[in-house]
C-alpha beads as a LAMMPS data file, in Angstrom:
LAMMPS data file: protein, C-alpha beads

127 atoms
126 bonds

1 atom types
1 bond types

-500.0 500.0 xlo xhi
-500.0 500.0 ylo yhi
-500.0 500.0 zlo zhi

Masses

1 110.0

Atoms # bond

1 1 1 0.000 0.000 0.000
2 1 1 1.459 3.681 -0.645
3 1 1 0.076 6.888 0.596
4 1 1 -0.763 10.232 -1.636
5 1 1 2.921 10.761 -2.027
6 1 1 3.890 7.746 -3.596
7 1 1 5.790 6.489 -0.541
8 1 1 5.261 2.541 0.880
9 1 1 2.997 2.419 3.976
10 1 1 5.508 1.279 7.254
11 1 1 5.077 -2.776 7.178
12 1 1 6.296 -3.193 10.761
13 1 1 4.260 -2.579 12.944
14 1 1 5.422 -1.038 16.405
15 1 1 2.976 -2.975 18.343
16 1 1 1.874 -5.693 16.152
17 1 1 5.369 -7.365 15.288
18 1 1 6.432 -10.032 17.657
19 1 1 9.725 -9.886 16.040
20 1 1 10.162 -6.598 17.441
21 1 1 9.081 -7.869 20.765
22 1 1 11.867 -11.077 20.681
23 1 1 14.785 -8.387 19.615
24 1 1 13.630 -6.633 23.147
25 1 1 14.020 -9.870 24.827
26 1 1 17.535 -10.885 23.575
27 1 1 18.921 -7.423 22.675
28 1 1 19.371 -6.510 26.035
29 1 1 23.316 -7.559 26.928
30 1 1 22.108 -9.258 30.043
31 1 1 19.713 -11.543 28.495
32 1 1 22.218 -12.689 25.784
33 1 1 24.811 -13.698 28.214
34 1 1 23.349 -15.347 30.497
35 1 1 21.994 -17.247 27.767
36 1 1 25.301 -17.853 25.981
37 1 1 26.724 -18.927 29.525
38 1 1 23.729 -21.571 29.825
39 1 1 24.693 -22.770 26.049
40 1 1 27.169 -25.122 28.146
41 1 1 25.041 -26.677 30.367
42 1 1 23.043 -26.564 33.437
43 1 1 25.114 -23.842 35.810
44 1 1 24.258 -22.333 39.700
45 1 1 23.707 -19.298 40.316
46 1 1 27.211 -18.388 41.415
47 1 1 28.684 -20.090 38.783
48 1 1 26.419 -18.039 36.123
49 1 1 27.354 -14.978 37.976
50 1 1 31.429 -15.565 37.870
51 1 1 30.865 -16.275 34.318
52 1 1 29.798 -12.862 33.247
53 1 1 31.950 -10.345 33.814
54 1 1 30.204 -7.322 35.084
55 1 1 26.957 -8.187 35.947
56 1 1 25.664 -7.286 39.730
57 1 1 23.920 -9.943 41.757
58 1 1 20.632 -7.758 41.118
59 1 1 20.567 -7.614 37.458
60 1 1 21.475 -11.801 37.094
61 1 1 18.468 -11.883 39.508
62 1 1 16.157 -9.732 37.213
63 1 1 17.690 -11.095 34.136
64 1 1 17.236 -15.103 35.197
65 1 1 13.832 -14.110 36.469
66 1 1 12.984 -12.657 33.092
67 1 1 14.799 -15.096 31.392
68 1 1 12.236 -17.886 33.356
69 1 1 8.941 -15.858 33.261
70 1 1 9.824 -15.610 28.812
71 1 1 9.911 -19.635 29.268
72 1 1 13.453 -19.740 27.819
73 1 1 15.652 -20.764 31.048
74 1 1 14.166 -23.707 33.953
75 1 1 15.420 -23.237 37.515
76 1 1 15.634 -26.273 39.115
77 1 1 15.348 -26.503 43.151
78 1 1 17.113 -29.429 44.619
79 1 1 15.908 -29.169 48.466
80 1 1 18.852 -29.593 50.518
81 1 1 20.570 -27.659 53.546
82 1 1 20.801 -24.634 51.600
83 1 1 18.673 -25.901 49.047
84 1 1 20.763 -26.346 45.678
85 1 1 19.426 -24.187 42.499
86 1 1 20.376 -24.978 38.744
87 1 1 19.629 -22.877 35.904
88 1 1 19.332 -24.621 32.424
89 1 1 18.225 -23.683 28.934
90 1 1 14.497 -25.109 28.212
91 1 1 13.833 -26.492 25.053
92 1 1 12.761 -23.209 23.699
93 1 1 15.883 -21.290 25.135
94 1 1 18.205 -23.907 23.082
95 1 1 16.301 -23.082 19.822
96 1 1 17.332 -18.989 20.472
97 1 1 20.744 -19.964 21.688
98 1 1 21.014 -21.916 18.472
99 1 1 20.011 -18.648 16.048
100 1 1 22.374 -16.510 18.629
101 1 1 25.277 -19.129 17.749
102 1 1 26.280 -17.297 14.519
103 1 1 26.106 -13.676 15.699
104 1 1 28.626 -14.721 18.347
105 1 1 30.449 -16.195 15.688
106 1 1 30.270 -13.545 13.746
107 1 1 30.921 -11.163 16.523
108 1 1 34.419 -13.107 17.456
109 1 1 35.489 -12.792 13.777
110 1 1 34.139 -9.363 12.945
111 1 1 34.655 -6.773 15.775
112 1 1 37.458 -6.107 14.921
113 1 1 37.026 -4.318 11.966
114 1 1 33.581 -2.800 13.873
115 1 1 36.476 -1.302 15.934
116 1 1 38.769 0.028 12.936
117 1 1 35.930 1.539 11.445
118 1 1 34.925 3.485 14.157
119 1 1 38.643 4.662 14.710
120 1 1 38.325 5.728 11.370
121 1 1 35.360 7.308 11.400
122 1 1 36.412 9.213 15.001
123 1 1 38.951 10.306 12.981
124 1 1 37.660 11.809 10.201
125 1 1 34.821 13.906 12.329
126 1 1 37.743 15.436 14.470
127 1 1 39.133 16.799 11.092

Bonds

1 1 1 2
2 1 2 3
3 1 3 4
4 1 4 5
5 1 5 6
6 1 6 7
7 1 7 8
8 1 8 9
9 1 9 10
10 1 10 11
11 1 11 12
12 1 12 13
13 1 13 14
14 1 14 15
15 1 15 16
16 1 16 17
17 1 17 18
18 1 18 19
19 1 19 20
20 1 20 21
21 1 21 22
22 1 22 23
23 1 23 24
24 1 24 25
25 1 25 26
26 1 26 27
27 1 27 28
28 1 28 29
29 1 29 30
30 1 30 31
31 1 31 32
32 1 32 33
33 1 33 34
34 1 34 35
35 1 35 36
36 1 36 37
37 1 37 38
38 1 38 39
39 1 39 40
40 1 40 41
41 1 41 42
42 1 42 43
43 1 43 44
44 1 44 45
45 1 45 46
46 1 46 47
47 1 47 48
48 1 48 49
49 1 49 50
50 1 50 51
51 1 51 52
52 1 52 53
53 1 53 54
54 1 54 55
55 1 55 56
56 1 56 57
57 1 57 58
58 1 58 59
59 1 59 60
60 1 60 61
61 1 61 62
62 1 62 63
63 1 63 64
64 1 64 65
65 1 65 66
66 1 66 67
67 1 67 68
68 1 68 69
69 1 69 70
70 1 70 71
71 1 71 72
72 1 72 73
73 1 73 74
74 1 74 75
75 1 75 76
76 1 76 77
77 1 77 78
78 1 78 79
79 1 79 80
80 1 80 81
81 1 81 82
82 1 82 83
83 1 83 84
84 1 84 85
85 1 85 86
86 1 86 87
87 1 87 88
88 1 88 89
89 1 89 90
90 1 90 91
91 1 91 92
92 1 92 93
93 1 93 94
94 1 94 95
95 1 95 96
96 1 96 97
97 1 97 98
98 1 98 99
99 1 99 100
100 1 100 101
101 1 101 102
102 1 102 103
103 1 103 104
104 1 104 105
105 1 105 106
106 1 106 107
107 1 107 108
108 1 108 109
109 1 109 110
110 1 110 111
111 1 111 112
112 1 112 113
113 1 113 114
114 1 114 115
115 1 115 116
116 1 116 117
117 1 117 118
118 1 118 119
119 1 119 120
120 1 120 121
121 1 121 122
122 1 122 123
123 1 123 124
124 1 124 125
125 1 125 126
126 1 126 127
């Protein structure tokens, strides 16, 4: 559809496009590593947190319980004397973590040149 101008109609919809509501999920930095770390295996909470460089014990907290509520990560309660808790990817968390595989890839191979190019580009705006 195009409007008087001649111009396509948006096709995305702001409110309407579950894509755009997925890319909210994983785009935060957070969400994707904590999932990446959980690509291993089945991890505890301290071992998730020692992982991820950075992260506060409030925002793994937020970001597992997010992570949980989304259906992507299970959080397994063992009862003993303090009870034991394991984090895992569900079956739907593996099928993201699989898609995510190749921007990491990417990302190891590429940033590099990200990085040059915004040297570059630093560069040529202080001229």
């Amino acid at each position: 559809m195009t409007n008087l101008i001649g111009f396509k109609q948006p096709d995305i919809s702001i409110s309407a496009c579950s894509y755009r509501r997925v890319l909210e999920i994983i785009s935060n930095k957070w969400t994707a590593l904590v999932i990446y770390a959980l690509d291993e295996g089945s991890l505890r909470y301290g071992e998730v947190r020692r992982r991820i460089e950075g992260i506060s014990q409030k925002m793994l907290t937020q970001t597992l319980r997010q992570l949980e509520r989304d259906g992507l990560i299970r959080r397994d309660i063992t009862p003993s004397v303090p009870p034991m808790v394991e984090y895992s990817l569900t079956p739907l968390g593996e099928s993201l973590s699989q898609l995510m595989r190749p921007l990491k890839q990417w990302t190891n191979e590429n940033y590099p040149l990200v990085e040059k190019a915004r040297e570059e580009y630093d560069q040529r705006e202080e001229e």
